[in-house]
C-alpha positions, 0 to 999 in steps of 0.5 A, a space after each residue: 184780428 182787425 185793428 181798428 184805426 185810430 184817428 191822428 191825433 192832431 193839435 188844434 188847427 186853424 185852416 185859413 180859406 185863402 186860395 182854397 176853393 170854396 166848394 173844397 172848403 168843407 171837404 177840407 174842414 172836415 178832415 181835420 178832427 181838431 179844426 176850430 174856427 177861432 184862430 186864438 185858439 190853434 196851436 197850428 195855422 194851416 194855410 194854402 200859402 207859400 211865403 213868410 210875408 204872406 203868412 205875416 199878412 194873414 194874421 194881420 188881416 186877422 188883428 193878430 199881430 206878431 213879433 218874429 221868433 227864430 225856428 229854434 225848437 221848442 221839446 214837447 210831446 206831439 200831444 202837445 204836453 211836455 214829455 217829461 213833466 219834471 223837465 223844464 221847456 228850453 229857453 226861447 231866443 229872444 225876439 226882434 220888433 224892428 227887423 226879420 230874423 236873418 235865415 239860418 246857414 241853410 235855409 232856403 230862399 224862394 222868389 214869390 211873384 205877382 205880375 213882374 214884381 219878384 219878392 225873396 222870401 226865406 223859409 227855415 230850414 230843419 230844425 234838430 233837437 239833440 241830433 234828431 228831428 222832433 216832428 210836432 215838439 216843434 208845435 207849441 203847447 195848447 197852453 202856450 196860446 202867446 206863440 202862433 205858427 203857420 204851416 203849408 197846407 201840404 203839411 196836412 195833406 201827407 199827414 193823411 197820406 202817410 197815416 201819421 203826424 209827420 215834422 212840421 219843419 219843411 212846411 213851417 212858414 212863419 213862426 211868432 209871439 203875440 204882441 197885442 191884438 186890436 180890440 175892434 173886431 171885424 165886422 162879418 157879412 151876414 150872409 157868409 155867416 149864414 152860408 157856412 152855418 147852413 154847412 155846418 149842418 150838412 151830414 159830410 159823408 166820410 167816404 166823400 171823394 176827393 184828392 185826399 187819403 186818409 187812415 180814417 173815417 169816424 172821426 171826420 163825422 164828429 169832428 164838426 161837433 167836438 168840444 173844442 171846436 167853437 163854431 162861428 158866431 151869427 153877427 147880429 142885424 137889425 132889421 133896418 140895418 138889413 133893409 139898408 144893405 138890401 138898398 145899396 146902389 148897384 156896382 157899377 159894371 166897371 167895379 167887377 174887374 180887377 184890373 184899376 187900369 179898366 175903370 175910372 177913377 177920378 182925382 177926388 173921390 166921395 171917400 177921399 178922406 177914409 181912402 187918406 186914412 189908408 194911405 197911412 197905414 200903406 206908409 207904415 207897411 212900407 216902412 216895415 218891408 211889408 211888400 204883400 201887405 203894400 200891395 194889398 192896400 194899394 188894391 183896396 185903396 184903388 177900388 175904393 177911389 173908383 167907387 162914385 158913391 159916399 160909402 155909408 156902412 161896411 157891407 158896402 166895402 166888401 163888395 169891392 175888389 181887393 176890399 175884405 172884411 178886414 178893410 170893412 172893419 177899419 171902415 167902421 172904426 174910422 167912421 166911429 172915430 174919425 181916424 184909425 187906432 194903428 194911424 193914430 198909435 203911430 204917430 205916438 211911437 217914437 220909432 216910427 215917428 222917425 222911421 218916417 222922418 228918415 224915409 222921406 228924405 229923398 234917395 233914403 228907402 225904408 231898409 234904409 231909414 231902418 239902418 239908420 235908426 239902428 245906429 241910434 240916429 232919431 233926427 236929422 241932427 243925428 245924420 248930420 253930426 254923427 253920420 254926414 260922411 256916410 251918406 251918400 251925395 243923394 242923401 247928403 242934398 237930400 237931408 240939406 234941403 229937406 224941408 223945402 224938398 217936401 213943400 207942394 208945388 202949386 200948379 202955376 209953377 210946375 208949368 213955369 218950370 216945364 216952359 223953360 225946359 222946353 224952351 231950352 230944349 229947342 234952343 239946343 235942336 229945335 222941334 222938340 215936344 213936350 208933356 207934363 206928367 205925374 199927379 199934375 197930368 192927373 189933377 193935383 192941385 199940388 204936386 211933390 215934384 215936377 215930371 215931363 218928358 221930351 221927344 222929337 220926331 227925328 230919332 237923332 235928336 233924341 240920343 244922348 239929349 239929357 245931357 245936352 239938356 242938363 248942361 243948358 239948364 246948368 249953364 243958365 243956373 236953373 237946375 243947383 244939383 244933379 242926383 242922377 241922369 241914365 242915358 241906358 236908353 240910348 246905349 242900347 239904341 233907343 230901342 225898348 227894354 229887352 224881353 228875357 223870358 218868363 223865367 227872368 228876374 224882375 228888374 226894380 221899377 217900372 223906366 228904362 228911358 234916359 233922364 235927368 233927376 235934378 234940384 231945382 231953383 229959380 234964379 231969377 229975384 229981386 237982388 235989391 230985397 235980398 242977397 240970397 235967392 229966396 226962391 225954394 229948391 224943387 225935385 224935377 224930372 226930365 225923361 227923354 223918349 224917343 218918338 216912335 214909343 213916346 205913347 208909350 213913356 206918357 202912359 208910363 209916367 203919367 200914373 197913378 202908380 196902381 194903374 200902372 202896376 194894373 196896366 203890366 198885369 193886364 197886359 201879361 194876362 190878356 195880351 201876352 204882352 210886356 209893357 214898359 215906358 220905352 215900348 212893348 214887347 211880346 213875351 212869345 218872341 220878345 219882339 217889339 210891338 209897335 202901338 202908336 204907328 198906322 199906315 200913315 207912319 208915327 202919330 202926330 203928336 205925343 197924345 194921339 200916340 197915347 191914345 192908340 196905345 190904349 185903343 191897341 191894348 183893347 183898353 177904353 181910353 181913360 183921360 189922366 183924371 180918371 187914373 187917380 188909383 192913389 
């Protein structure tokens, strides 16, 4: 006698198509019998993803927004119904708004890279109940929609594989309690929606081949069509509204890469004022230690500031690199409302309100502003009466003037502060060059602080110069505090940053040269009129970068900061090449690559060697104005 099999019985499932190919997407679908489309709805969310920052970030694109729960077990049946009916659910542990969960003694920690950024992520470890591992009790009930967990992807295929539902607990990426969800909903592309439609319908074979086995076949057929799966909505158009997205301007050619440092984008863009709106909402994923969704924003602000047209619906958005349908829809809740609701809810909340006040005093990161606020600390008054002996001098100078540290600087003035450091520099060795980088290479009206760097042609002069140059400005009372100066470049003899292998850690930031980070303030004024020097304190930048790779530190320091991030990509990617501001070095042997020398010997000057630098990556030359990436 034959038994038949039965069908798993799995909860309902939500299966994210991040990174999953989309010829394999219906495959996918179609072999999970409890599949919905409505997220609110699963008990369980599949995902091709492998971190927990990751997992957080897919939910919010989504509008769901969370607050961390700690893998502690949750006893039910795998049915999704309590065992026993007359045993009450273990109490929950309480949640954390403001900071993830510490991992358990246990856990394991992976390291999630993009280009040569490095991000520790924690993944629980096995969770028991009473001794024992509980497999899916860990799964939440279906009538507990107010809890939400996401799973590896790989969960699913052993599932198949072994023909039974198998512990969530190696595969649980991130477990959390709805908080609230955004009411506006994300405005899908029409064509999507008819694509996957068009799906649906398709007769899917259950024999169909692919990598995955499975005890079953039957249910695969039915389970497009099953009760509880809800099927995506067709988002309604209108004939005028299609005949506009039929009329959009064409991409320019230069939009279809993804790389920021292979296209223009200039120092005002036509959408300037939705792109301003984002760059808020990238604040607050700063201040939440949101590394993947900072990037992610950067990508999408990046693309949208080297669009030359005024965007004038979201279909247009969606076009873009790095620009989902999540972007689009907050581009429709700014055009409806002239701002956004997490922008504008965030300046209400008191919390947040002075998370950013403590992340812009210089030498305070957000993990720091974070500890701050968990000492009771809400104002600067707070720091200074119950904390001044912690700080450290950064912060100390930092707090102390902060209201002048966050004035702009006009453009007049970022010169008359670089033309006396150059002159002091050759007052110390004369033939010193020099460029003023930053967002005042780049444009800026105003800047927030002043960058430029020095080189000379004879390597000699530039060794150990910052702090030549720091004691001048000293000595003439230019410069009031001195936060930081590095002389690393010169300890390993001017030479660029060694290459450690694939498998190194990333180092955090993207300089290794010397230089000088300093307070600033004009002593010059008028003593009749006042007793005080009333002229403002001003951060100031000097890097010092030896000839040979000032192309180099130029491009390095001159920004913006996705372009940067962009060029590393870039060159990891095509040229197996690894760049920083104190040169390039070949990721095969580590050996240096020099960019800006011919057959002449070094360039000219500090801008010719830029230019070859560009020319040698096989990168159209872009002028600082057109690397505006915010």
């Amino acid at each position: 006698m034959t038994l038949a099999t039965m069908p798993l019985e799995f909860p309902t499932i939500y299966l994210l198509p991040t990174h999953i190919e989309a010829e394999k997407l219906p495959d996918l679908e179609s072999k999970i019998p409890t599949l919905t489309y409505d997220i609110n709805e699963a008990s369980i969310i599949l995902g091709k993803i492998s971190n927990r920052e990751r997992a957080k970030f897919e939910l919010r694109r989504r509008n769901i927004l969370t607050e961390d729960v700690e893998l502690a077990p949750i006893p039910l049946s795998r049915s999704g119904i309590y065992a026993d009916d007359s045993s009450p659910p273990s109490k929950r542990r309480k949640l954390s708004r403001s900071t993830s969960p510490r991992s358990p003694r246990g856990a394991r920690s992976t390291s999630v890279t993009d280009g040569d950024e490095s991000i520790e992520v924690s993944v629980g470890s096995h969770d028991l109940v009473d001794g024992q591992d509980h497999g899916l009790s860990q799964v939440a009930e279906d009538g507990d929609k107010s809890t939400i967990q996401v799973v590896k992807l790989a969960w699913l295929v052993d599932c198949l594989a072994q023909g039974s539902i198998l512990p969530i607990d190696n595969y649980l990426l991130y477990r959390g309690r709805k908080t609230q969800q955004v009411v506006s909903k994300q405005p899908l592309n029409p064509d999507d929606i008819l694509h996957r439609a068009r799906q649906e319908g398709e007769n899917i074979k259950p024999g169909s081949t692919g990598s995955f086995s499975h005890a079953y076949t039957s249910s695969s057929q039915h389970s497009r069509t099953s009760s509880h799966v809800k099927r995506p909505t067709l988002v309604q158009e209108s004939t005028s509204e299609h005949e506009r997205r039929l009329q959009m301007s064409p991409i320019p050619d230069y939009l279809h890469t993804n790389y920021s440092c292979e296209r223009p984008t200039p120092v005002n863009p036509p959408n300037d004022p939705f792109i301003m709106e984002l760059k808020k909402v990238r604040t607050l994923r700063i201040l939440e230690g949101d590394e993947v969704g900072v990037r992610a924003y950067s990508t999408a602000i990046a693309a949208l500031a080297a669009y030359p047209y005024l965007i004038s619906q979201p279909a247009e958005v969606v076009r873009l690199p790095g620009c989902n349908e999540k972007i689009a829809a907050l581009y429709r809740q700014w055009e409806a409302n002239g701002f956004l609701e997490e922008v504008d809810n965030a300046k209400r909340d008191p919390k947040l309100s002075a998370l950013q006040l403590f992340y812009n005093i210089w030498g305070v990161a957000a993990t720091t502003a974070k500890e701050f606020y968990k000492k009771g600390w809400r104002d600067l008054d707070d720091i200074v009466e119950y904390g001044w002996d912690d700080l450290s001098r950064v912060q100390q100078i930092g707090v102390k003037y902060y209201d002048e540290l966050q004035e702009k600087i006009p453009r007049r003035e970022v010169e008359e502060i670089a033309n006396v450091i150059l002159a002091h520099a050759n007052k110390v060795r004369a033939g010193f060059q020099m460029v003023i980088v930053g967002g005042y290479r780049r444009g800026k009206s105003e800047s927030g602080d002043v960058d430029v760097i020095l080189s000379h042609p004879d390597p000699t002069a530039t060794s150990s110069f910052v702090t030549d140059i720091v004691n001048s400005l000293e000595k003439d009372k230019y410069i009031t505090h001195t936060l930081i100066i590095s002389t690393k470049n010169s300890e390993r003899g001017q030479t660029p940053v060694s290459w450690k292998g694939q498998n190194s850690k990333a180092s955090a930031g993207f300089d290794t040269l010397d230089k000088a980070l300093v307070v600033w303030q004009d002593p010059r004024w008028d003593k009749a009129a006042s007793s005080k020097n009333p002229n403002p304190h001003r951060r100031v930048d000097i890097i010092i970068s030896p000839w040979k790779t000032a192309g180099c530190a130029t491009v390095g320091w001159t920004g913006g900061t996705t372009f940067e991030r962009d060029l590393r990509r870039y060159c990891k990617k095509w040229k197996q090449l690894k760049f920083d501001s104190s040169g390039v070095r070949d990721r095969v042997n580590g050996d240096w690559v020099d960019l800006e020398s011919d057959t002449q010997g070094p360039a000219p000057d500090m801008l010719t060697a830029e230019k070859r630098v560009f020319e040698r990556l096989g990168l159209e030359w872009r002028p600082p104005e057109e690397r505006c990436t915010g």
